[in-house]
Each structure stands twice: as structure tokens, then as C-alpha cells.
C-alpha positions in Angstrom: 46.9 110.3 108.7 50.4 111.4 107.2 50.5 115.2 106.5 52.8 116.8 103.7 53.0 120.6 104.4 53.7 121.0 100.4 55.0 124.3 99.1 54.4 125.1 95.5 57.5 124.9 93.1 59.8 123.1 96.1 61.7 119.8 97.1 58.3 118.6 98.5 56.6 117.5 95.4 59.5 114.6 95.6 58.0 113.7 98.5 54.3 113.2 97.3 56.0 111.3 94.1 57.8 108.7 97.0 54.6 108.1 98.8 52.4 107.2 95.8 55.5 105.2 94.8 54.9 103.9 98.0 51.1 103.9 98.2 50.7 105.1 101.3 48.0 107.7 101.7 48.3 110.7 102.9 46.8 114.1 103.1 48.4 117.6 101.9 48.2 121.2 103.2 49.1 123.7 100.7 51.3 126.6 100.9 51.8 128.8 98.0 55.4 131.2 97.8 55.1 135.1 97.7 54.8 136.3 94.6 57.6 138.6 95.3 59.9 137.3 97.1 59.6 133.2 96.8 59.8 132.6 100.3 57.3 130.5 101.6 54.8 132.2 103.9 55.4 132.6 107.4 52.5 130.2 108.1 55.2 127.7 107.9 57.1 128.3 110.8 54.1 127.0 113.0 55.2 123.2 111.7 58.6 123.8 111.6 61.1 126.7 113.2 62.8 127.3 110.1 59.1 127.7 108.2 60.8 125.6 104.8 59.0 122.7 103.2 58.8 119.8 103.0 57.8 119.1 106.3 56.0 115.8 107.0 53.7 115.0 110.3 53.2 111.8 111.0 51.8 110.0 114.3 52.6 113.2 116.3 56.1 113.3 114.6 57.5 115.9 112.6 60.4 115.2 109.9 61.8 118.0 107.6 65.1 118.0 104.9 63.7 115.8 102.0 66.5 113.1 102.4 65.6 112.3 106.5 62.1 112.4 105.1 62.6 109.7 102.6 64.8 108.2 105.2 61.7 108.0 107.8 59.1 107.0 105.1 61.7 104.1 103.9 61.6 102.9 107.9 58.1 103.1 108.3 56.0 102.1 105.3 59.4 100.7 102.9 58.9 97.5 103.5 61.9 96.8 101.3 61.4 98.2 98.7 63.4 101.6 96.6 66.6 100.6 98.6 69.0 98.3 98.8 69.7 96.3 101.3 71.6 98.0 104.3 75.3 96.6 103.8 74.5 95.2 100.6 77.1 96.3 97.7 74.9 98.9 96.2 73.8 100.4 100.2 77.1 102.6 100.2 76.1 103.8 97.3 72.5 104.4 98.0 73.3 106.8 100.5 75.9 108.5 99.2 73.5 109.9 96.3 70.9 110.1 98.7 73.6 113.3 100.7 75.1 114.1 97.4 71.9 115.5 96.0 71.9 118.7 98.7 75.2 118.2 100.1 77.0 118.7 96.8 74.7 119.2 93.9 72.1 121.8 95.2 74.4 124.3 96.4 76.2 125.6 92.7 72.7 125.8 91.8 71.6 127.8 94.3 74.3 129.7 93.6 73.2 130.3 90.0 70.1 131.5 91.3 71.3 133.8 93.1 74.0 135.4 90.3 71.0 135.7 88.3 69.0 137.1 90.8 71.9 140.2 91.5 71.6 140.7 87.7 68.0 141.6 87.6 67.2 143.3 90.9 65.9 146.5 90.9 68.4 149.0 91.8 69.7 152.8 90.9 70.9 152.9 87.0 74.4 153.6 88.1 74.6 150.6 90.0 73.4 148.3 87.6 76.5 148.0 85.5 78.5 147.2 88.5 76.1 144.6 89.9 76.0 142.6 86.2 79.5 142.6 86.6 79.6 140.6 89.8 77.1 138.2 88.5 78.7 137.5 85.5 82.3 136.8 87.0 81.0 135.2 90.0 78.9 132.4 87.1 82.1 132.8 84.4 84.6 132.1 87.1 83.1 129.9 89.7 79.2 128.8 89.6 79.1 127.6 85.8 82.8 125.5 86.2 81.0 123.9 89.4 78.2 123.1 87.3 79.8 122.1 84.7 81.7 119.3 86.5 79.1 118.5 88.8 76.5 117.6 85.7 79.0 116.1 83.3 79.9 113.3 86.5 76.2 112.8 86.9 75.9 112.1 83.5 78.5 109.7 83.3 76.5 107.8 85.9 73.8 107.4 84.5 75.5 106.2 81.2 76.1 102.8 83.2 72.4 102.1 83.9 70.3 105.2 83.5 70.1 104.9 87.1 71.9 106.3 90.1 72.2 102.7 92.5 72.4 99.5 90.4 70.2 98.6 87.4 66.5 99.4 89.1 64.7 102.5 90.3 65.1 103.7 93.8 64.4 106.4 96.0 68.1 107.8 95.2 66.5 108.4 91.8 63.6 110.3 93.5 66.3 112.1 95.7 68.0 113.2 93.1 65.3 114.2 90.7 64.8 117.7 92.2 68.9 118.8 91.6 68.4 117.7 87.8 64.9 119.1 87.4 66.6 122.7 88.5 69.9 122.0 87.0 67.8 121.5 83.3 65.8 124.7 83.4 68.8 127.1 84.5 71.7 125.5 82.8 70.9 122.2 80.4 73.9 120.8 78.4 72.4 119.3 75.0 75.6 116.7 75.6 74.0 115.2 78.6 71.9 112.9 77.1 71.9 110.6 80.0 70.4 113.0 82.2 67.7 114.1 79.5 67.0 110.7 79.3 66.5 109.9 83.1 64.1 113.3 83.2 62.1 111.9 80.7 61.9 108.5 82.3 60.8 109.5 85.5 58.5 112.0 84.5 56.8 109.1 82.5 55.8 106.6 85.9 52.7 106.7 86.7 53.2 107.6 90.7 55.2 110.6 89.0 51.5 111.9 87.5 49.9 111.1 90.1 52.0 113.3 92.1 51.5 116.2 89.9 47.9 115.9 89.9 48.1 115.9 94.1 50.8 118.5 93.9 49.3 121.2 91.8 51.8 123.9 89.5 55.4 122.2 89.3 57.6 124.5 86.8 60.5 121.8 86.8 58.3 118.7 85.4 
């Protein structure tokens, strides 16, 4: 049986949307984040070194990073389907939003994160002024630009076919989902309709719900 070592609020609940896309079954073990901190617990690092989700086992194997997850599952249970295919005109695109999505569009939004984080932290009165300072130039200067560019391209995407490789639903869509879900609840542009749009589409299928249901607490959905 397929394991999903599922974190609460994390990249994995793409992962149980793709395999009830897929219909494969599969079983979950839950981790929940400290309240505190965020992190996961260190229960993790007995799947995986680094102690992150998701991390899949399958057939003695184990698979983390969310892309060479979806990347393993397309292998073994695809079967052709949520991908183009390989060397087909829309494959070259297929993978580059399949990278894009961490490579490029995770990292100003982790970024964000943090700023905000720096802002809020507990600290000594006198320091506070200074570190709201930081936050707010390092956001005004550099993060919310990034963002900025970032969201208005990936809205200009999807305004060809509301979605990210050709005219049909893949798993770059899935992918890709998690960046936008974040990107919406820390910095949504009213102007990006296209992106709206795609949230509300995907949160609509029916393997989407199902996922939830599995999942347990999503904030981003």
C-alpha cells in the first residue's frame, strides 16, 4: 500500500488531490506542525533525513519534493493521463511549470513569510522599530516587486486557457496549485482574475474534496 506522510497546512495535500485524481489508493499518516514554531515534528526525520513532507513510501521506496513525487506517481500508476505526451509540443512546457512552481514561484513567497514573520516576533521594545523597518523595505523594495511580476505572468497564462499546459487539466495545474493557494492568502491582486478563476475551478473537482476530506485542516482551500 502507498503511504503519504501528510503534514497539516503543507505541499502534501497536493499530493493526496493527484492520487484521487488518479484513483489509486493509498493510506495516510498524519503529522500535525508545532503550534509555535510550524515546523513539522521531528517524527519526520525517521522517513526522511530532512524530516519535511510530503514524503511518499511506496513498494519499499521512498520519494520526497512534491514535483519528483508527482513525477514517480505519473510513471507508475499515470497511465497517460495529466501529461502530455513526452516530446509532444505541450511536454516542454509541462515540465517547465512543473520546476517553475518551487524553483521560481515559491521562493518570493517564502520570502514574504518571513518579512512578516521579522515584523511580529517577540523581541525587546527598542528593537521592534528597527526590525519593522527591515521588513518593510526588504517587502517595499524587493519581495512584493518579485511578487508582483511573478503573479501578473501567471495570470497572463492562464488568460489563454485557464490552464497552465494546453487547453485540459494536468498535473502542472496540481503542481502549481499550492504557489497560488499561498500567493492568494498573503498577497491577492483583485486584477488577477485569471488566477481567481483557476482557484475556484480547482477547488470545485471532485478528487479536490475528496482530498480535503482525507487531508483534514487545509487554510489555503
Amino acid at each position: 500500500m502507498l503511504t503519504v506522510h501528510h503534514l497539516n497546512n503543507s505541499r502534501s495535500q497536493r499530493v493526496l488531490w493527484f492520487l484521487e485524481e488518479l484513483g489509486v489508493s493509498y493510506e495516510i499518516k498524519r503529522y500535525e506542525r508545532d503550534p509555535k514554531t510550524m515546523l513539522a515534528p521531528p517524527e519526520l526525520r525517521a522517513v526522511h533525513p530532512l524530516g519535511k513532507s510530503p514524503v511518499i513510501v511506496d513498494n519499499g521506496r521512498t520519494v520526497a519534493e512534491s514535483g519528483a513525487i508527482i513525477e514517480y506517481l505519473l510513471h507508475e500508476y499515470g497511465e497517460g493521463r495529466l501529461a502530455p505526451l513526452p516530446g509532444s509540443p505541450d511536454w516542454l512546457s509541462f515540465r517547465y511549470w512543473m520546476h517553475y512552481a518551487e524553483g521560481s514561484a515559491m521562493p518570493p513567497l517564502l520570502l514574504k513569510l518571513v518579512a512578516l514573520r521579522i515584523a511580529s516576533a517577540p523581541m525587546p521594545f527598542f528593537a521592534r522599530p528597527v526590525a519593522r523597518k527591515i521588513s518593510e523595505t526588504l517587502q517595499s523594495s524587493f519581495i512584493d516587486p518579485q511578487l508582483k511580476t511573478h503573479l501578473g505572468f501567471i495570470n497572463d497564462e492562464l488568460k489563454k486557457t485557464g490552464w497552465f499546459v494546453g487547453d485540459a487539466f494536468s498535473a502542472a495545474d496540481i503542481q502549481m496549485s499550492f504557489p497560488l493557494e499561498a500567493a492568494s492568502s498573503r498577497s491577492a491582486d483583485p486584477a488577477h482574475t485569471a488566477i481567481r478563476d483557476f482557484l475556484e475551478r480547482i477547488h470545485a473537482r471532485p478528487a479536490y474534496r475528496r482530498a480535503l476530506e482525507r487531508g483534514g485542516e487545509y487554510l489555503y482551500a
